[in-house]
N, C-alpha and C positions, 0 to 999 in steps of 0.2 A: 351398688354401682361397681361396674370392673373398674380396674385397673387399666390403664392406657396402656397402648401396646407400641413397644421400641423396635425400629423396623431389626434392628441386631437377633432379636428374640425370635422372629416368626419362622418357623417351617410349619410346615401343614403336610399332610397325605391323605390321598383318597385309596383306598384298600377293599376296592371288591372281590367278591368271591367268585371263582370262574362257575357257579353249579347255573348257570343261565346267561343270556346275551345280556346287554346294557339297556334296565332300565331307565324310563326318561327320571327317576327319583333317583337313580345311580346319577346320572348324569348334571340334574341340581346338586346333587351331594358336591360332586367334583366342579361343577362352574362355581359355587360359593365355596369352597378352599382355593381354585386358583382364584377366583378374584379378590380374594381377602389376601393372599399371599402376593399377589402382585402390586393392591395397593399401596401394600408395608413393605417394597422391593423384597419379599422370603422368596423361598423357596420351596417347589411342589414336588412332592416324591408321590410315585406311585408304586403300590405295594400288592401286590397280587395275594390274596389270604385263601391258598388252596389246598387245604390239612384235611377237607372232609370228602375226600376221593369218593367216596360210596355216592355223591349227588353230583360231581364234575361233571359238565356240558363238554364234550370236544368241541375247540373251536373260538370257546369264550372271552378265553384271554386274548384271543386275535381279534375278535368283533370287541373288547371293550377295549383296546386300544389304538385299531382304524377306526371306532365311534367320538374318542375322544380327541382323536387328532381331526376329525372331518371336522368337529363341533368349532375347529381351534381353541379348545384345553390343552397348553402343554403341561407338562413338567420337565423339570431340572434331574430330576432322579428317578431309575425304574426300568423296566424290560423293556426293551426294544421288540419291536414284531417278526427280528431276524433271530431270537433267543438272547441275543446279547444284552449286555445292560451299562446304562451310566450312573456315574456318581459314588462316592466314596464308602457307602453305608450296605451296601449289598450281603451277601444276595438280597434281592426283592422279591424273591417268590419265597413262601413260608418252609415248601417243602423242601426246600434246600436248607434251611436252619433248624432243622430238627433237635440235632443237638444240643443246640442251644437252650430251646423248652427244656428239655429233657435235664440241662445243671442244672437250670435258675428251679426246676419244680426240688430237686434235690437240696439245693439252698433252703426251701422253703422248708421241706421238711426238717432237716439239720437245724434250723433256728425255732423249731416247734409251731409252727404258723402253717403247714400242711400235715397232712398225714394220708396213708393207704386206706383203700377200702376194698375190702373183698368180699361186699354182697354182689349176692347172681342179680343177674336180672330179673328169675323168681320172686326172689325177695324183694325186690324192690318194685314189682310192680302188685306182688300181694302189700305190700305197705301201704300204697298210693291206692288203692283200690280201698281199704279203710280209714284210711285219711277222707277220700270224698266219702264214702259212707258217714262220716262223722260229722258231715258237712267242716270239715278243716280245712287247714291250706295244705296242697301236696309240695311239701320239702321232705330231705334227706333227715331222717331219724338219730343220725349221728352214731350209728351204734359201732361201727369201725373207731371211731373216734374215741373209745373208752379201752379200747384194746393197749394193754401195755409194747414196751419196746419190743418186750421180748416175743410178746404174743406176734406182734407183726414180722418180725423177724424171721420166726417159726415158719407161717403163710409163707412169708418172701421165699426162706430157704425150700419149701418146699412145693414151691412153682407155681402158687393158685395164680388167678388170673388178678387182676385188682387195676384200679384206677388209683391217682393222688387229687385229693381234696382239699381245697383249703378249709381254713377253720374261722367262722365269721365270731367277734366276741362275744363272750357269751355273761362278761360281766353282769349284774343285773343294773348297775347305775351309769352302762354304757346304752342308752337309750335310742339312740339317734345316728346317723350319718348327714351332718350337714355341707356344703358345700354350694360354690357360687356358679353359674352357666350365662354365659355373655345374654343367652336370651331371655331366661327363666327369672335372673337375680338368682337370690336363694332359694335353695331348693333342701327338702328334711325328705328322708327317707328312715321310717325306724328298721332298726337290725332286725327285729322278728320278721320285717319281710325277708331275708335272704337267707339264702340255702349255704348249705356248705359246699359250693360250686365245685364240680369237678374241673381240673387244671389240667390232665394228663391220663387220655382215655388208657382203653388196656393196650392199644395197640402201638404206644407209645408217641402216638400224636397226639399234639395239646386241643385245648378247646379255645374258644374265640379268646374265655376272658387273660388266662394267660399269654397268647399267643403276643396277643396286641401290644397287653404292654408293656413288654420285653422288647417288640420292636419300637412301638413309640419312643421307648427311651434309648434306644440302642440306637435308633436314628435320630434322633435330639428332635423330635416332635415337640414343638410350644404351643400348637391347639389343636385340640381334636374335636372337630369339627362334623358331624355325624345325625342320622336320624334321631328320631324322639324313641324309637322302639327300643334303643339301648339307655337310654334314662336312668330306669330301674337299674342296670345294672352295673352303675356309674359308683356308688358306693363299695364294690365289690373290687373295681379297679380298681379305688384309692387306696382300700385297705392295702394291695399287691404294692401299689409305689412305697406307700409306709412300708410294712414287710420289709420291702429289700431298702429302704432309705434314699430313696431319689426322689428327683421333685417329682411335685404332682403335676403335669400340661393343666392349659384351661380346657371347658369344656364349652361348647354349642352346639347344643340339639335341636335340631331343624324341626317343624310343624309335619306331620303327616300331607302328603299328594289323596284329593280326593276325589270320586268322583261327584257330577251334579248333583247325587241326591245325597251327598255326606258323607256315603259309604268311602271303605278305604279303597283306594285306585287299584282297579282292577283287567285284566285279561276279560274277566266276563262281560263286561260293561261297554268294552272299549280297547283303541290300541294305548300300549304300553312299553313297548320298547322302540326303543332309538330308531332299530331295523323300519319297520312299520312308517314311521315319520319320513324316512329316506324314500321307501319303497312309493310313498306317495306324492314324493317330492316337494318335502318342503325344502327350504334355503335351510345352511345352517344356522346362519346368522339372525334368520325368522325363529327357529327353536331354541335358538340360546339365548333369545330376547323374552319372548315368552316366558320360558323355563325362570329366566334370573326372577322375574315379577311376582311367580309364588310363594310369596311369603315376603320376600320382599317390598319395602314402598321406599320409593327416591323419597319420600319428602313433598311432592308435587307431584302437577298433571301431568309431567313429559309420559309416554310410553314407549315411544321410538329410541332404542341408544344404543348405540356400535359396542365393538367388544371396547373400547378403549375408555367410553364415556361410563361403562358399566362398573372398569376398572375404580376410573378415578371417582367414582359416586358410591360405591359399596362399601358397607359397615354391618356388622353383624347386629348391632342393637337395631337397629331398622328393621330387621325379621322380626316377624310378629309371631305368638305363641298357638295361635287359632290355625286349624287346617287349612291350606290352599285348594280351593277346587278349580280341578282342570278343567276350564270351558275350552273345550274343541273348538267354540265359533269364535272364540278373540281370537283362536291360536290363524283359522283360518283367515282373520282378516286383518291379521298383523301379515303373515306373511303373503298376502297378496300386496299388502303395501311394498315389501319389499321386492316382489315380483315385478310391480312396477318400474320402483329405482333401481332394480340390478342394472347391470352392461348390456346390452341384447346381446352382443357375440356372447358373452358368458350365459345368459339365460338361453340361446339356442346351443350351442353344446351342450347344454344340460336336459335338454326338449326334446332333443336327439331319440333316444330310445324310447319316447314315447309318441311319437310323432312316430316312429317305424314299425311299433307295434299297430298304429292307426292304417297301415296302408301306405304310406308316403315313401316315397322314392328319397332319401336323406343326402343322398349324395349332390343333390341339387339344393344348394346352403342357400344361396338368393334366396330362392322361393319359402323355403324355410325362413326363412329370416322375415319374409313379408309375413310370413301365418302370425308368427310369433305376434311382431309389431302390432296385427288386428286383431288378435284374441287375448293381449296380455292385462287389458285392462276390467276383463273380465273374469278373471282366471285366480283361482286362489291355491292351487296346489298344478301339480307338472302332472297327475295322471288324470287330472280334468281334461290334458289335451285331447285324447280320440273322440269324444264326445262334443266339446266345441268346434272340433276343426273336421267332424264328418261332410263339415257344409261344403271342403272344398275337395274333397274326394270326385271323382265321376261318378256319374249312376244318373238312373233316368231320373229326374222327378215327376214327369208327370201324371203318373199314375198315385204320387203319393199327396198333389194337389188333389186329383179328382178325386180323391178316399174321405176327404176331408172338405165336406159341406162350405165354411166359413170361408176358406182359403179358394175352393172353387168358385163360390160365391163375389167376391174382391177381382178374380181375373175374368169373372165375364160379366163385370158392368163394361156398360158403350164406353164409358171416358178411361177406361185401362186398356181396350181395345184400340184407343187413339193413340195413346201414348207406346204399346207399343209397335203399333207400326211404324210412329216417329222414329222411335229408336234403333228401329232395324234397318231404317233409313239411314240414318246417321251411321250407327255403325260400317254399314255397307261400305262406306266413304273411309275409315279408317284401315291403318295397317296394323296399330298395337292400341290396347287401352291402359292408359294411366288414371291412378287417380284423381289428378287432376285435369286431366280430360273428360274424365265420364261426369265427373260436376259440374264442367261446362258445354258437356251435353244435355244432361238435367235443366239445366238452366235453360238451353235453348228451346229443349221441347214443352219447358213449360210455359214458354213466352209462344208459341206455336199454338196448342194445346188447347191454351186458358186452364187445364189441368194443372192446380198444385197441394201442398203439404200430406195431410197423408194418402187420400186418392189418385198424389204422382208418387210417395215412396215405396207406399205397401207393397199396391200391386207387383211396381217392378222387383221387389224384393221376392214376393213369391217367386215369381217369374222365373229369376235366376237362381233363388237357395232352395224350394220347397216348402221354406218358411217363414213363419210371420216378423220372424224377432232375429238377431244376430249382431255380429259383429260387422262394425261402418260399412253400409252399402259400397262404397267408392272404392275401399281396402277390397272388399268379396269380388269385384267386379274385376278389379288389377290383376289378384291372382285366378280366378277363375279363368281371364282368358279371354281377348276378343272372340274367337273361333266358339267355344264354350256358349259364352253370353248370347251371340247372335243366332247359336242353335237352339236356343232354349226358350228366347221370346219366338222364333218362326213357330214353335211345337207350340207356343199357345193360340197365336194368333188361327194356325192349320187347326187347333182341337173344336 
């Protein structure tokens, strides 16, 4: 069992690497540090970790922190998207503290818990090539590590290339690395799994395992909060805090993102990043809802919870240890729920450029605003709109009735024929159509008629969408347009 946590104790950081845009697993990473941090009133730093230039994305660090302000993730500490930065612990980009790796690897050697290495790449990848030959594990052979002071010395002075290494123990009755993880309990890793991690490439930028946590500690980190894929290499961290004598953070490693068939979440499968989710239009408040439930369980049936309810309900022992797989179809009908309860003015500013890219003249917000109102209870993402709201475009239909048997069929029985000439009757008589007019012209014509239910709905539906199905006849009929509606039954009754 952990330890309770003292809201004094908590910071937390989410620390992506800018080599890609934000995926939706970046962005679970950061919704469970800030909601665990907000819980415990801590604080969120965000820490850019971008040492491995050879794979940096332009761009990235912009898209992962407009993704994490849209999601509303903040934090207390970290770049800003104008270069700038707040909070006391900076810089927050790695490649600005270089230096710093660069003492504390020096520390490490000076205390004998690092050392240089100056095998080529040759060598080491003829190594690893009879290690799997041997069916072994591919770790570092240690043979730098037997080289005396002077030997390395010698190297240093005369300019080889070389990395720093630390040195995992090598005791023999030092068996084990154990350690507790808010989600795992305890956790045993033996020392023969680990290598003698490189800390300090040739190029004099560090690798993840140092980098981190020299900043974790340098930024007073109390948990580190993080994928399962760093697990393994949890024991190799601690060694580092030991090493230099600071405390150890706790640790919680998150379940892998999967997709449906188990595999791990992937581009091939599916979309993945943030971008993708936006570009489709989901809410953010639909994908931060979603997202939190991976791995997550309240405790109960609720599904639906604001960022505030997520807050005050979150605890990391409620992650469970088993993979989360991402079902697309909750994600899709969670946030059509919330498509429903958004603001309309909010959901049609947001409709906006897909509604434009549909043909619609945007500049006429009413009308927009009616579309919205009758397609939104149908509607599970915003670039569904061109597709459900083709109905209120112009264009003939009647040629794409008479393409289609069934729907041909419906408009020339005798009692669709009565009904609409009722209707063009009536309309005749009007100046505008409201909804609530055209229902109580419905009604009229069905007491007229003796025509009703679906041998008065269908037809007219054909009639005036081309189609069988749609959204509220009485809503289609509004915006379509007296003028519209009354040209479109005369084309049938004339056909």
């Amino acid at each position: 069992m952990m330890t309770d946590v003292t809201t004094s104790q908590v910071r937390v950081r989410f620390a992506p690497s800018p080599t890609g845009f934000l995926h939706v697993g970046g962005l679970r990473t950061a919704l469970y540090n800030f909601l665990f941090a907000r819980h415990h009133d801590g604080a969120v730093v965000l820490r850019i970790e971008d040492t491995d230039k050879t794979r940096e994305v332009q761009g990235a660090t912009e898209n992962i922190i407009h993704n994490l302000l849209w999601a509303g993730i903040t934090y207390d500490e970290g770049p800003e998207i104008d270069g700038s930065e707040q909070g006391d612990h900076g810089p927050y980009v790695q490649s600005a503290r270089i230096d710093l790796y660069q003492h504390y690897a020096q520390q490490l050697i000076e205390a004998g818990n690092a050392y240089y290495c100056f095998c080529s790449e040759e060598r080491l990848e003829k190594m690893r090539s009879q290690q799997i030959e041997r069916h072994g594990r591919s770790k570092y052979d240690q043979h730098c590590r037997k080289l005396s002071k002077q030997e390395s010395q010698d190297r240093l002075d005369a300019g080889m290339p070389h990395v720093v290494r630390m040195k995992i123990p090598s005791d023999p009755d030092t068996v084990e690395m154990q350690f507790l993880d808010h989600i795992r309990d305890e956790v045993s890793i033996p020392y023969e799994n680990l290598d003698d991690q490189v800390l300090l490439k040739s190029d004099g930028f560090p690798t993840y395992h140092l980098a981190n946590v020299v900043d974790d500690h340098l930024m007073e980190i109390s948990h580190v909060i993080r994928g399962e894929e760093w697990l393994p290499s949890t024991p190799k961290h601690i060694l580092l805090y030991q090493y230099f004598g600071w405390q150890v953070p706790s640790f919680a490693h998150l379940p892998l993102l999967l997709n449906e068939d188990r595999s791990k979440l992937s581009k091939r499968q599916g979309d993945v990043m943030v971008d993708d989710y936006r570009k489709h239009g989901y809410l953010p408040e639909a994908l931060v809802n979603f997202v939190a439930l991976l791995g997550w369980n309240p405790g109960d049936e609720q599904e639906i919870f604001s960022l505030k309810e997520l807050v005050e309900n979150f605890s990391l022992e409620r992650i469970g240890k088993s993979g989360a797989v991402f079902n697309v179809e909750k994600l899709q009908w969670m946030n059509g729920v919330y498509i429903r309860d958004a603001d309309i003015d909010r959901l049609v500013e947001l409709s906006l450029p897909y509604l434009a890219e549909a043909g619609f003249d945007t500049t006429d917000r009413g009308r927009m605003r009616l579309i919205i109102e009758a397609v939104r209870d149908n509607l599970r993402y915003l670039s569904e709109l061109p597709e459900l709201t083709e109905v209120f475009l112009p264009r003939d239909i009647s040629d794409e009735i008479g393409a289609d048997p069934e729907l041909q069929e419906m408009v020339s029985m005798e009692s669709s024929r009565q009904v609409f000439d009722a209707l063009v009757q009536k309309f005749s008589g009007e100046e505008t159509l409201t909804k609530k007019r055209f229902l109580g012209i419905m009604k009229d014509v069905q007491s007229e008629t003796g025509v009703r239910g679906k041998n008065l709905w269908m037809p007219t539906r054909i009639a005036l969408t081309g189609e069988a199905h749609g959204p509220a006849l009485p809503a289609v009929a509004e915006i379509l347009g007296l003028e519209t509606c009354l040209n479109r039954l005369q084309a049938q009754l004339a056909g």
